[in-house]
C-alpha positions in Angstrom: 0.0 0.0 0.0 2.8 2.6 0.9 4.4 1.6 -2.7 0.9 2.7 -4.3 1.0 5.8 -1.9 4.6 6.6 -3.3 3.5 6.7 -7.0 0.9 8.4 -6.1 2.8 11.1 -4.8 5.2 11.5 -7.4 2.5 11.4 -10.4 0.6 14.4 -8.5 2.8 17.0 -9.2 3.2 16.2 -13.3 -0.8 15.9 -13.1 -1.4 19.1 -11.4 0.8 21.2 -13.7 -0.7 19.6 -16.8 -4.3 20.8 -15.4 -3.1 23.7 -14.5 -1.5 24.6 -18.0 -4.5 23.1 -19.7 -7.1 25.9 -17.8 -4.2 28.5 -18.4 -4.6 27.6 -22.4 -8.4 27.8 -21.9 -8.6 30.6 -20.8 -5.9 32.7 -22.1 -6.7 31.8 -25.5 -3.9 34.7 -26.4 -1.0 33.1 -25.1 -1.8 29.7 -26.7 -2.2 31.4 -29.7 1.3 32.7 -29.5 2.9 29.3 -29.0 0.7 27.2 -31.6 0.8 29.7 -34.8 4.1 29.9 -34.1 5.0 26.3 -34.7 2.4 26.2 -37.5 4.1 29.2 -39.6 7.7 27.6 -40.1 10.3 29.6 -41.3 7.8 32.6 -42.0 8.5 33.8 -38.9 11.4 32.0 -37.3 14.0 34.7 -37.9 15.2 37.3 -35.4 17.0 40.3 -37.4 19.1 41.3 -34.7 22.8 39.7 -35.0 23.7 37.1 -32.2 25.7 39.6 -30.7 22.7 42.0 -30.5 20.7 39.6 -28.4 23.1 38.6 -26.6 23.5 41.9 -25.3 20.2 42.4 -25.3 19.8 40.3 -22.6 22.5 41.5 -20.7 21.2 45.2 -20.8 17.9 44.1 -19.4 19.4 42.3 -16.7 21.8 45.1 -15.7 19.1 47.4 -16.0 16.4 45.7 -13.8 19.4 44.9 -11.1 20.8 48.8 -11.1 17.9 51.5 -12.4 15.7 50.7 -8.8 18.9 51.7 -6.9 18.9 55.2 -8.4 15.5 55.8 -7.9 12.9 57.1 -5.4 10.6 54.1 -3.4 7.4 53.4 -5.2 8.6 52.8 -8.5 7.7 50.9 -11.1 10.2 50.0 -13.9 10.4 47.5 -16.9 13.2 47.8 -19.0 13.3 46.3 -22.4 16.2 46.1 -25.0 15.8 45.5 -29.0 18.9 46.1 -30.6 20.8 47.8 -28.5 18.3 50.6 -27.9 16.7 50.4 -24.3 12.8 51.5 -23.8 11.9 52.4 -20.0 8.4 52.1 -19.0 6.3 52.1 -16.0 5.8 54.6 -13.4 7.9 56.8 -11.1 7.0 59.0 -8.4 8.7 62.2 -9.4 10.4 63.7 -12.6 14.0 63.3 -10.5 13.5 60.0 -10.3 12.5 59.9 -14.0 15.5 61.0 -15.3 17.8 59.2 -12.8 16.5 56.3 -14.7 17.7 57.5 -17.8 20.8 58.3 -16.8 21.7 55.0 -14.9 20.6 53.4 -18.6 22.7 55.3 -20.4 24.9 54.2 -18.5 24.8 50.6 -19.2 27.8 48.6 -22.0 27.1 48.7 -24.9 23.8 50.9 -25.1 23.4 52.8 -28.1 20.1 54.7 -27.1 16.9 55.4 -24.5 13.4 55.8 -24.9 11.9 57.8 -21.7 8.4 56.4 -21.6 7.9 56.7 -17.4 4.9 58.2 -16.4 5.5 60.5 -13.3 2.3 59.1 -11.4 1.5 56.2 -8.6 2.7 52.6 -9.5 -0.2 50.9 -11.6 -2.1 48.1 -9.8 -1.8 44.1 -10.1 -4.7 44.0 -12.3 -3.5 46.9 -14.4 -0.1 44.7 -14.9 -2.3 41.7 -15.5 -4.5 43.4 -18.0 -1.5 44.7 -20.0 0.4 41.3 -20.2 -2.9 39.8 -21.7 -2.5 42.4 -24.3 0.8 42.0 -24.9 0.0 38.3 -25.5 -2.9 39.0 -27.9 -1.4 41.5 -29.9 1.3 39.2 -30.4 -0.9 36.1 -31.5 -2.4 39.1 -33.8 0.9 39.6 -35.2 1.7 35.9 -35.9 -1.7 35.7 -37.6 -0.9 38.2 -40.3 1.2 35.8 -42.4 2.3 38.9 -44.3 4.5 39.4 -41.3 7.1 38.4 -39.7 5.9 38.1 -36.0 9.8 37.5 -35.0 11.0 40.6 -36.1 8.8 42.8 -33.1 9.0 43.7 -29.1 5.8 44.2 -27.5 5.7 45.7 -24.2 2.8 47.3 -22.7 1.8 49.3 -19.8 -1.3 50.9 -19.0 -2.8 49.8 -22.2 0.1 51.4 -23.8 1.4 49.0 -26.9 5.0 49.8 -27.7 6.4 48.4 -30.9 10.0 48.2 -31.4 11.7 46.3 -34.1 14.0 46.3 -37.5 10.8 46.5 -39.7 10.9 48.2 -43.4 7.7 51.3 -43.3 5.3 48.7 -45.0 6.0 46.1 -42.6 5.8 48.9 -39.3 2.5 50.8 -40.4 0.7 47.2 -40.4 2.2 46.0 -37.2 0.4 49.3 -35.6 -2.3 49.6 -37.0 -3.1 45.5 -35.8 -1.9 46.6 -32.3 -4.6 49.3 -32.7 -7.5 46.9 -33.2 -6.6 44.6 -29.9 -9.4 44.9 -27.3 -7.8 46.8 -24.3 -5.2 48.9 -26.3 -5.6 52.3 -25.7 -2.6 53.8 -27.6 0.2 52.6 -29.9 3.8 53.5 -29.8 6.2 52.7 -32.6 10.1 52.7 -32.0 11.1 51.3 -35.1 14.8 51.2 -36.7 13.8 50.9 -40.0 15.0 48.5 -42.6 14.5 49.0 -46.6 12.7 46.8 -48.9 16.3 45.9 -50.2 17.4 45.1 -46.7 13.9 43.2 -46.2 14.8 40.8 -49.3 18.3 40.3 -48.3 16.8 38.6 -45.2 14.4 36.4 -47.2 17.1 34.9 -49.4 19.5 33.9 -46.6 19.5 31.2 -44.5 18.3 32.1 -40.9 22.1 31.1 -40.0 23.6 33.4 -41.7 21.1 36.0 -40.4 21.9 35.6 -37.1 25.8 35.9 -37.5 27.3 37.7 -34.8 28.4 41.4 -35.2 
């Protein structure tokens, strides 16, 4: 009986998490949509424009960002810092304009930043379900995007706060204005920032013809 008890036990856990992540897909119909169009659109949209050395960085920036901005900043705040390409977008809330552009300069500040965007909102931190909301967006406009098969859903950043969709990305003006004006349609978005580093159509057709390899060489 205790060796039936003992199974038992260790079977729970796997159980539990796959009910848990079946009402998470039932309900957040977004977020599934993410992960399943983007296994059913291939190569479409497998391709990340930024060199290896770009995300790589990337990730660092975000990470030195997140562990040093709060330090130089007044208590209360609320700050997500995101990095495409080098170029780092602050947003979220801080209690006073000092604190504001503290921010900025301690990102600045960061290796290998080539560029901030100054989206904090001088006002009280936003609320749980305010956060919540705006990570349901995020996950819908990005199912929205992989559903346009005349884009390349890789190829964006979506981050949103307060209803606020920012776009970043290296996107050619065609591929930019469509992105947005999707974004705009989502239920719950309120306003849509773009900060693009545009590519041309040339640029656009380069990326097409080579392997995603070669694409993601490191610079």
């Amino acid at each position: 009986m205790s060796d039936v008890r003992s199974a038992w036990n260790r079977m729970r856990r796997p159980l539990a998490t796959v009910a848990v992540c079946g009402m998470l897909a039932m309900s957040l119909q977004g977020c599934f949509a993410v992960f399943a169009g983007g296994a059913l659109v291939g190569t479409f949209a497998a391709t990340d424009r930024r060199t290896l050395g770009a995300q790589t960085e990337d990730k660092s920036i975000v990470v030195k960002g997140e562990t040093q901005i709060p330090g130089a900043v007044s208590a209360g705040a609320h700050i997500n810092v995101t990095s495409f390409n080098r170029k780092v977008l602050l947003s979220g809330e801080v209690p006073d304009e000092a604190s504001k552009a503290a921010a900025e300069r301690e990102a600045k500040g960061i290796d290998n930043v080539q560029g901030v965007y100054n989206e904090l909102a001088v006002e009280a931190a936003s609320s749980f379900s305010s956060r919540s909301s705006d990570t349901l967006i995020t996950s819908k406009v990005l199912a929205s995007l992989v559903d346009a098969k005349d884009l390349y859903s890789s190829a964006f950043k979506v981050t949103t706060e307060r209803g606020i969709v920012y776009l970043m990305g290296r996107v050619t003006q065609t591929e930019g204005a469509r992105a947005a004006a999707i974004a705009s349609g989502v239920s719950g978005v309120q306003k849509v920032v773009t900060l693009y580093e545009y590519i041309s159509e040339e640029e656009l057709k380069e990326y097409q013809r080579k392997p995603a390899s070669e694409n993601k060489s490191t610079s």
